[in-house]
N, C-alpha and C positions, 0 to 999 in steps of 0.2 A: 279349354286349356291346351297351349301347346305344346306339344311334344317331340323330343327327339330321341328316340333309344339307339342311337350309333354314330358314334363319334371317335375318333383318338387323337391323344398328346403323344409327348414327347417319351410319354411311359413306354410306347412301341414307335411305329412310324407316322404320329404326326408334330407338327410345326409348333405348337403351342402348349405350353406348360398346362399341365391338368388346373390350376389355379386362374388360370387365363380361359380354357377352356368355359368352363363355366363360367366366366364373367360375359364373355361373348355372348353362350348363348341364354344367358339372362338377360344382356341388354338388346336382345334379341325378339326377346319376347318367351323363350324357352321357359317351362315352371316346371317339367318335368322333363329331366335327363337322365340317362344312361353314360356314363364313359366306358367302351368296351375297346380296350384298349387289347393288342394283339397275343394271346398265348401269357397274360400276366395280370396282375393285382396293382401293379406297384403306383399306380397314380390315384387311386379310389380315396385314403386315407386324404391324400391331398384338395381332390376334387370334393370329397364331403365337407372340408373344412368349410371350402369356399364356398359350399352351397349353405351349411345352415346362415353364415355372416348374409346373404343375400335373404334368406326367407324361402329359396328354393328347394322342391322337392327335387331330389338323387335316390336312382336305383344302382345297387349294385351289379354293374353288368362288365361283360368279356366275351372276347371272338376268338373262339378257340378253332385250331386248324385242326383239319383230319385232311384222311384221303378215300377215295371211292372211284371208283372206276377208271383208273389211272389219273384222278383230275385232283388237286388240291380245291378243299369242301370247306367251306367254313359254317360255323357253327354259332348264335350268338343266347348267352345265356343272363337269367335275368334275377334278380332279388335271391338269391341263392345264399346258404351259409361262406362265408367267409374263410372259416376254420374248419370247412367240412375236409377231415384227412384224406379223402379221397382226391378232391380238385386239388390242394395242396401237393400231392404227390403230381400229378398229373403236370401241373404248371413247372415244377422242378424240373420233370422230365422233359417237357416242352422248352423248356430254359435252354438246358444240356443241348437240344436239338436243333435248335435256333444258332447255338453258337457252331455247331457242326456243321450246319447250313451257310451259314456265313464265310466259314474258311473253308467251303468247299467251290463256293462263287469264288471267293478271291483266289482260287486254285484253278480253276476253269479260265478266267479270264485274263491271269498270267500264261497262262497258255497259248493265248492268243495274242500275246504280244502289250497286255495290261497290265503290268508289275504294280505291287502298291494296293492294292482294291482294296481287302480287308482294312487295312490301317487310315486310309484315305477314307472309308466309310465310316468310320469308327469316328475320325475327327470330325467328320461333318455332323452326326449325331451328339458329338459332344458342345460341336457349337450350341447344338438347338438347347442344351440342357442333358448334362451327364445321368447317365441311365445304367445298370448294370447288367441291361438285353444287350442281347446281339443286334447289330446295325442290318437293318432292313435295304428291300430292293430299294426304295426308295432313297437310301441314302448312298446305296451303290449309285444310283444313277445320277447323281449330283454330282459326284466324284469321278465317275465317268463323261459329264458335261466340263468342269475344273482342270480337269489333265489333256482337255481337248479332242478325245477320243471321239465323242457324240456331239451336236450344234447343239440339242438339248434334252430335256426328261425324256420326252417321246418319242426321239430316235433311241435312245437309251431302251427303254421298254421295248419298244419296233423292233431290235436288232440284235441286245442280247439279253434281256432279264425279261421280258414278258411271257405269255404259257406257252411252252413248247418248246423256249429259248433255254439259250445254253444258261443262264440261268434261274431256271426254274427249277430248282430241288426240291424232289417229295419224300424221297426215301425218311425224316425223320420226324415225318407224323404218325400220330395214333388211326386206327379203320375210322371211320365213322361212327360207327356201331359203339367205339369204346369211348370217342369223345362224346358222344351224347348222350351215354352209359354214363361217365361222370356228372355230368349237370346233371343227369335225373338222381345221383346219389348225393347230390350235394343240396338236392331241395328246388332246381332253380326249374323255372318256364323258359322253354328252347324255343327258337326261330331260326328256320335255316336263312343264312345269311343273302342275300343277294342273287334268290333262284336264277333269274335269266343271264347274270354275266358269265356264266360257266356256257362254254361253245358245244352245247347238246342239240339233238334231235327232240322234238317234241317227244317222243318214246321215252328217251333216256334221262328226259327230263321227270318223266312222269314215274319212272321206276325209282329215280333220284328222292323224288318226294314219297313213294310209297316205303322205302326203307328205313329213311328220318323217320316218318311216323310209328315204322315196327320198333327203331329203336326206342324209342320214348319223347320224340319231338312233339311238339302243342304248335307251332304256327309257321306259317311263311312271311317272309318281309316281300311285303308288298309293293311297298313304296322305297326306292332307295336314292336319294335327291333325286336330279332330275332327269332320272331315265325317260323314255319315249312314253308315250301314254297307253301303246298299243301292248307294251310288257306289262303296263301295270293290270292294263285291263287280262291277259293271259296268267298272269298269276291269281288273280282274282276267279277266276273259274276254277282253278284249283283249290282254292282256299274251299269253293263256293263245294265243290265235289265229293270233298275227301273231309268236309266239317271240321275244318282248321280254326285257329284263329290268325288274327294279321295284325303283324309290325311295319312302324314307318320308321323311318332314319335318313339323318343328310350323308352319313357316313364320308362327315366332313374330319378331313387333314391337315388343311392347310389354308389359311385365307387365300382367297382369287383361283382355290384346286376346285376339283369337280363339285361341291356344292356347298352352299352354306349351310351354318347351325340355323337348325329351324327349318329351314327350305327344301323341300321335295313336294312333288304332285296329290292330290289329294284322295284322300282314302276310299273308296269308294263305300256310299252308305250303309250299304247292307250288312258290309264285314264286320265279322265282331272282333274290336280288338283285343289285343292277348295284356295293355297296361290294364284294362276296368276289374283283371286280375289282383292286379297287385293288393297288398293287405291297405297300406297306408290309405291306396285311391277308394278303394272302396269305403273305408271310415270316413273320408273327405266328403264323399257324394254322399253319406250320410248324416251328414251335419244337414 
């Protein structure tokens, strides 16, 4: 069966309606998905619709931000109550935080001689399909490519919004500890998101994964599209170390962007993965 547990629409920062989403990666070949859509809920309703009309299995998943060692962490959680008041609270305040983030990019970057950003982001996100999140780097950086400031996305990230850059705002997330404090109170199976793109030391790598795990984390994404094969194989000796389990994901955004639905490197055999969890999968493989 194929699977992808990381994905987002327009419910945060990607290109395509959660309704769309799922039809991709159905015709895809995807039979089991995840939409984990950024610090929010609001496209699950939508994406479930589209998956029972296809005959597709949907988890309910989301990539909640945290922070840890000065670095923005993310978090993705899986089959979780929905109405667990905790996550609810959590995601409210993530809302609040996000839009705080947003007007504080668009306050940074007038600064520099950028007028317009927040509003200019705002419209670009609305092209894609009105949302009532705060508009992401990524739709800064469009509007940064549109007003002529940047040739395009990459110089955009390069120059002011990627990690280090003038904008990259952390100040309005939860520790770590407390984001994955709420998935474990909401019922769900944790994966920390995308070990190797965080700019660590194999050390701080490795302290990184030991305190997910004190928190209450169950697995590492092993596979996140198409990263190099030599990450997958180094996260895999972690999994292998520390008696994890492993997620895959294209931690697809955008048609022709960093990877398709369905599409990332292969998992390697051994690992066990953290969907043969899920309740639903399990009943399936017992037919």
């Amino acid at each position: 069966m194929q699977v992808d547990l990381h994905c987002h629409s327009t419910a945060s920062d990607g290109a395509l309606a959660p309704a769309e989403v799922v039809a991709r990666a159905h015709a895809r070949g995807v039979r089991l998905l995840a939409l984990t859509d950024h610090d929010t809920l609001e496209g699950i309703a939508e994406a479930r619709a589209a998956a029972v009309k296809l005959g597709m299995q949907l988890v309910n998943g989301i990539e909640l931000s945290s922070t840890w060692g000065g670095a923005t962490i993310h978090v993705l959680g899986y089959a979780f109550s929905e109405e667990a008041p905790v996550l609810r609270r959590a995601i409210a305040d993530l809302h609040d935080g996000r839009w705080q983030r947003a007007e504080e990019i668009g306050r940074r970057l007038a600064a520099k001689g950028m007028p317009g950003a927040l509003e200019g982001a705002r419209a670009v996100q609305q092209e894609l399909g009105d949302s009532g999140n705060a508009p992401a780097r990524p739709h800064f950086a469009e509007f940064l490519v549109r007003a002529g400031h940047v040739t395009d996305r990459a110089e955009a990230f390069r120059k002011w919004l990627g990690a280090g850059k003038l904008g990259d705002v952390k100040q309005h997330w939860p520790t770590l500890e407390q984001a994955v404090g709420t998935l474990v109170d909401a019922g769900a199976w944790i994966s920390l998101a995308h070990p190797w793109q965080y700019d660590f030391t194999r050390s701080k790598r490795r302290r990184l994964v030991g305190d997910f795990i004190r928190a209450g984390g169950h697995a590492l994404e092993v596979v996140n599209g198409m990263q190099p094969a030599e990450q997958v194989g180094g996260l895999a000796i972690l999994v292998r170390e520390f008696g994890l389990l492993a997620t895959v994901g294209s931690d697809f955004h955008a048609p022709g962007d960093w990877s398709e639905l369905g599409m990332y490197r292969p998992l390697p055999d051994d690992l066990p993965p953290l969907w043969e969890r899920f309740d639903h999968v399990r009943a399936a493989a017992a037919l």
